[in-house]
N, C-alpha and C positions, 0 to 999 in steps of 0.2 A: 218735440211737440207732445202735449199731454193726449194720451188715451181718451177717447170719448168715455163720458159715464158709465154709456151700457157697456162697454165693452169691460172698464174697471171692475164694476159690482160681477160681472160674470167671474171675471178671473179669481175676484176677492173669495165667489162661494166655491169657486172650483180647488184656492187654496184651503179655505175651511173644508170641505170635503176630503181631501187627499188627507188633511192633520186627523180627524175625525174618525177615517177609515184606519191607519196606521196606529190612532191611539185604539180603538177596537180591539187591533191585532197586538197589540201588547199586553192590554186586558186580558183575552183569554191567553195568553201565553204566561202570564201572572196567575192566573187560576189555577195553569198545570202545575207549575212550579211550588204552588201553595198546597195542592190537592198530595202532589205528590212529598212535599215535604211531615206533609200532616198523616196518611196513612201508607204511602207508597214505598218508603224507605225500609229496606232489608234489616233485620235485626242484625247486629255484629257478630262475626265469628266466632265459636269457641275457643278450647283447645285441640288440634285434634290428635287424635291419639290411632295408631293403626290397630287397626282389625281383621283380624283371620278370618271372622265367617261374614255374611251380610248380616245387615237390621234385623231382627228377631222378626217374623211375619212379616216380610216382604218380598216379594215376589218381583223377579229380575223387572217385567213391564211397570209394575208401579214403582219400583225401586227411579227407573229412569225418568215416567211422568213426573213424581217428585222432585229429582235431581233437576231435570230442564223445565218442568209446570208446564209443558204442553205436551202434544202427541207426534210422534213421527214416526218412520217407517221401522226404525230400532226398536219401540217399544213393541210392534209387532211382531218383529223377528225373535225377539229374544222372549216375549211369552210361547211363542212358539216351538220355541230349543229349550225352553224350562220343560218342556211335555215328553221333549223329547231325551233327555235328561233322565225323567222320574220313568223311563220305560211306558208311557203311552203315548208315542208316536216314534214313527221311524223317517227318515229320509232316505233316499230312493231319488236316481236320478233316471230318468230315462228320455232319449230324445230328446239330450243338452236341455233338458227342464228338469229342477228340485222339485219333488213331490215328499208330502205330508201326507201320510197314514195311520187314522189310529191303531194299535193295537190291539189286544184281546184283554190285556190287562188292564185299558180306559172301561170296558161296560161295568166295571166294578165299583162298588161307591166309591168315593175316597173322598176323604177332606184336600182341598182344591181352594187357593184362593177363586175370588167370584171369578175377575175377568180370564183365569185358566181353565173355571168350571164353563164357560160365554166361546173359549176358542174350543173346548173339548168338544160342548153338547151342539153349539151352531155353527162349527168351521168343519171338523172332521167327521163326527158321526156325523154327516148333513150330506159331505162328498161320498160318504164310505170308501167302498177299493178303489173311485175314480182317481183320489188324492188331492191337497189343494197345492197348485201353482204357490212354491216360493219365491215369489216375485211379485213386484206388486206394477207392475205391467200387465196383469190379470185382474178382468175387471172384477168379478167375483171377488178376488184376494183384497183388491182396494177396500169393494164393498164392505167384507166383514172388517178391515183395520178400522174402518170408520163407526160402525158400530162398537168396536170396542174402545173406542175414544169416550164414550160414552159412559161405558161401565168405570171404568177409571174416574173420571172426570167427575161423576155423583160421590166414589169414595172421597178422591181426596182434593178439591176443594172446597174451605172451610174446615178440615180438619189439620191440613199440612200446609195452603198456601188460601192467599185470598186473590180474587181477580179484580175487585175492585170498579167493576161493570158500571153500576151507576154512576161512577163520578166521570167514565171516557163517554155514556149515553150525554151526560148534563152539557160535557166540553162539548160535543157533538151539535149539541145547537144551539150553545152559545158561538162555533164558530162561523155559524150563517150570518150571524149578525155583521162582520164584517165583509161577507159575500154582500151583501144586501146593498151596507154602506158606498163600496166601490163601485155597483152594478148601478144603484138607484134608479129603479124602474120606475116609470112615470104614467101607466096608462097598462091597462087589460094587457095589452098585446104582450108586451114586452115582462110582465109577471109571468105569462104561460111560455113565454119564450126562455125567461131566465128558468124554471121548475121543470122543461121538458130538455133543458139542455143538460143543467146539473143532472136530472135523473138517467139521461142515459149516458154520461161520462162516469157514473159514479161507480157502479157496478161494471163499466168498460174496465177503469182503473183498477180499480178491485181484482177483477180474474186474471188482467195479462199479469201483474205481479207474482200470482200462484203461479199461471201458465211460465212465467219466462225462469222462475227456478224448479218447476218439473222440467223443463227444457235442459235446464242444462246439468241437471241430474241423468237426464238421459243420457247426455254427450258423454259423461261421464261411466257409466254403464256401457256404452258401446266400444268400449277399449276391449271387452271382453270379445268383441267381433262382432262383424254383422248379425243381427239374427231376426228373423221376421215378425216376433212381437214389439220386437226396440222398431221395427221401420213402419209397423203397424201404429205403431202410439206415439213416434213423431208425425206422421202426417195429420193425426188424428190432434195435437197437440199445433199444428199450424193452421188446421180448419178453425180452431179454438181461437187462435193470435189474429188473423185477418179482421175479423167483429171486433175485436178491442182494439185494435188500431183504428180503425174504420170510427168508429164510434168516440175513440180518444180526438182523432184527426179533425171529426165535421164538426164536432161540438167547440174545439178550441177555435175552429173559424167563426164560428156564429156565432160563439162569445166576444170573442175579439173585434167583428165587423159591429155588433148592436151596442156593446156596452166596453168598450176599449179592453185592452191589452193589457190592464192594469188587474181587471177581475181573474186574468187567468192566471198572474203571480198570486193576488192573494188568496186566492182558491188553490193553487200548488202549495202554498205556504201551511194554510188549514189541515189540508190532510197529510201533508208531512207532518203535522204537532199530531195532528192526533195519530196517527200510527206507532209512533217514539211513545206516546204517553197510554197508551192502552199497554204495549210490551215494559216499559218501566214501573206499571202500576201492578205489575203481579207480584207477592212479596209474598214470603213464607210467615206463617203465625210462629209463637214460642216456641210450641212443639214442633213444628217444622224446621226451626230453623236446629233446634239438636239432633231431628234427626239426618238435616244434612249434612251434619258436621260426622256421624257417624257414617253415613255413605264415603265420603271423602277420606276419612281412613281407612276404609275397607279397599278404596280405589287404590291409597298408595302402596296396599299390600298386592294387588292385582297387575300393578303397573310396572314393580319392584319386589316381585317376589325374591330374587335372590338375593336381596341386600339384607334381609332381615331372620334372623337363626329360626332353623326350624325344632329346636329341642326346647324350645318353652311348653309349659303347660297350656296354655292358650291357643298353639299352632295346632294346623289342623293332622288331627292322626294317620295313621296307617290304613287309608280307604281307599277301596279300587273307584277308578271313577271320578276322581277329585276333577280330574281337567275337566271331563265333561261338565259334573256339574254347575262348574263358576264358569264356565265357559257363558251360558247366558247373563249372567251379571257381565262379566268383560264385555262383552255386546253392548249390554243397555251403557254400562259407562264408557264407551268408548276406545277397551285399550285393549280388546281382542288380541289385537297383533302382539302386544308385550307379552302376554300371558302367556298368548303362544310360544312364542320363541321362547322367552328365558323358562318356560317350563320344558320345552325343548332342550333346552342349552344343560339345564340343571339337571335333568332325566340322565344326560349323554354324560354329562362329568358323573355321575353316581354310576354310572354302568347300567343302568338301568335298561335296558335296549328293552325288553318285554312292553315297557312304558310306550318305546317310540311307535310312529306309524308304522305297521308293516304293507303286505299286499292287501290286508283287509280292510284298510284307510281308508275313507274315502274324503275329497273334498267337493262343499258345494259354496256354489258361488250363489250370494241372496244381492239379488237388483233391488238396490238401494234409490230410495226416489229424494232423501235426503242426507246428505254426507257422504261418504267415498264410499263405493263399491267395497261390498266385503264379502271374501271368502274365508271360509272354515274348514279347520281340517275336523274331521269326528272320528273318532280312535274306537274300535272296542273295547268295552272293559273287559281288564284283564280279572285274571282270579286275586283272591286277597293273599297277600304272604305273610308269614308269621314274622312277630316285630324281632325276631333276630338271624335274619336274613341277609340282617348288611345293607338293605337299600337306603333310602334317603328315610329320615323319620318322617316327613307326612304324608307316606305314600302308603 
């Protein structure tokens, strides 16, 4: 038996509607795809060639903002062991916490890139003898990383990468368009319904995604043992999660019961595209992209120091202090541990023992709020030996 009419024309606008809302969501999902084909695409590889020292003028934290185009707890750590490197700062452990101390050698001028001159002048003269927490479990220490996000971020986007901001602003409300479509509000009520829903889901969404990978950076972090700022800044990090679930959970009912089931797919759908297409849309300019080709060599000589001779003219000479100082490059790129060890490994085949740690070693471990836990060992410098010694040539 045929359908009543009304009942037909309902189904007929309800199928035009579902087609209408899905061809929306193709639209902008054709925008990204366009947007990103048009400026979002990474310039091609060099060649790359390895490298003894890092990029002429760069400094281990920008060295890494460039390498990854954003900020994380690396680029602070390792501006922070650049300082301590050039002799104005020391680390200091006391009461299972790394402490940062300027020395007497920072009130000196010095040419300083900016954001070394930004942790000199407002992280450590700032604490004086208090020291600052290496750890970024310390709110203070968060604080200034995040300031220094800043300083970086004026250098070098636009000069080494582009963010491409306006074109994920433009996606951004072109994806409402198909919220609208699915939602289709028909009267006052139901406008301020659909606008107080999405706004307090949207910023829910937002933070538990930071909150649940500081979370499990935490987890991460507490292999080193219990310790009472990790159980301080997990509870403090769950008082955080309750509201964004809370806030996730009431909002997808009240969407689901006013305006069906379907607005919270295509609302999930939107801000998955645009999340993927802000982080794909960051893209190094020309000059950027050489000089990440010249990072990238410099990494595989960090990564693989021992595979490659050290009696070139180009390898680095006979200086006390080598490990420390590339030690914060190893950091910002990652391969700490390689450096460590095969410098290790190669000190110990050359005889070198003066090289290795002795009792004056010491190791700190920096609580990592992104990527693994890392510890360092920091060696003092030895005295310089004369180049016919017999030791390794770039020591």
């Amino acid at each position: 038996r045929k359908r009543p009419l009304r009942l037909r024309r309902i189904h007929r606008i309800k199928m035009n509607s579902n087609l209408l809302t899905w061809g929306a969501v193709a639209a902008v999902g054709c925008y990204y795809g366009v947007v990103w084909f048009r400026v979002g695409r990474d310039p091609k590889r060099g060649i790359i060639v390895t490298r003894y020292e890092p990029p002429q003028g760069l400094s281990p934290s920008m060295l890494r903002f460039v390498w990854k185009e954003t900020f994380d707890d690396r680029t602070f750590w390792a501006g922070m062991l650049s300082l301590v490197a050039k002799g104005l700062a020391t680390l200091e452990t006391e009461d299972d916490v790394t402490l940062a101390r300027a020395t007497a050698a920072a009130k000196r001028k010095l040419t300083l890139p900016k954001e070394e001159r930004f942790l000199l002048a407002r992280v450590l003269h700032r604490h004086g003898q208090k020291g600052v927490p290496m750890n970024m479990l310390d709110d203070e220490t968060a604080y200034a990383a995040s300031q220094m996000a800043g300083v970086l971020r004026q250098a070098a986007v636009g000069r080494w990468f582009l963010e491409n901001r306006e074109n994920a602003i433009l996606g951004a409300v072109l994806s409402f368009i198909p919220v609208y479509l699915s939602a289709r509000p028909e009267n006052l009520n139901q406008w301020i319904a659909l606008g107080l829903v999405l706004g307090v889901m949207a910023p829910g969404g937002f933070y538990l995604v930071f909150v649940l990978l500081r979370l499990a950076d935490l987890v991460r972090g507490s292999r080193k043992g219990p310790r009472t700022a990790i159980v301080r800044r997990a509870l403090m990090l769950f008082a955080m999660i309750v509201p964004c679930v809370a806030a996730l959970t009431l909002g997808s009912v009240l969407l689901g019961a006013i305006f069906g089931w379907q607005v919270l797919l295509v609302t999930a759908l939107m801000i998955g595209l645009y999340l993927v297409f802000v982080h794909l849309m960051k893209a190094p300019t020309a000059e950027g992209r050489k000089l990440l080709d010249e990072i990238d060599g410099f990494r595989q000589f960090l990564k693989s120091v021992e595979k490659f001779p050290m009696d070139r003219l180009d390898a680095p000479t006979m200086v006390a202090g080598t490990y420390e100082r590339y030690l914060p490059y190893a950091i910002a790129l990652e391969v700490e541990q390689a450096w460590s060890d095969r410098f290790l490994a190669f000190a110990e085949t050359a005889h070198e023992r003066e090289f290795l740690p002795d009792s004056s070693a010491s190791a700190f471990y920096l609580g990592m709020w992104d990527g693994k836990p890392v510890e360092v060992v920091w060696m003092p410098q030895p005295p310089p030996r004369p180049r016919n010694s017999g030791g390794p040539s770039w020591f």
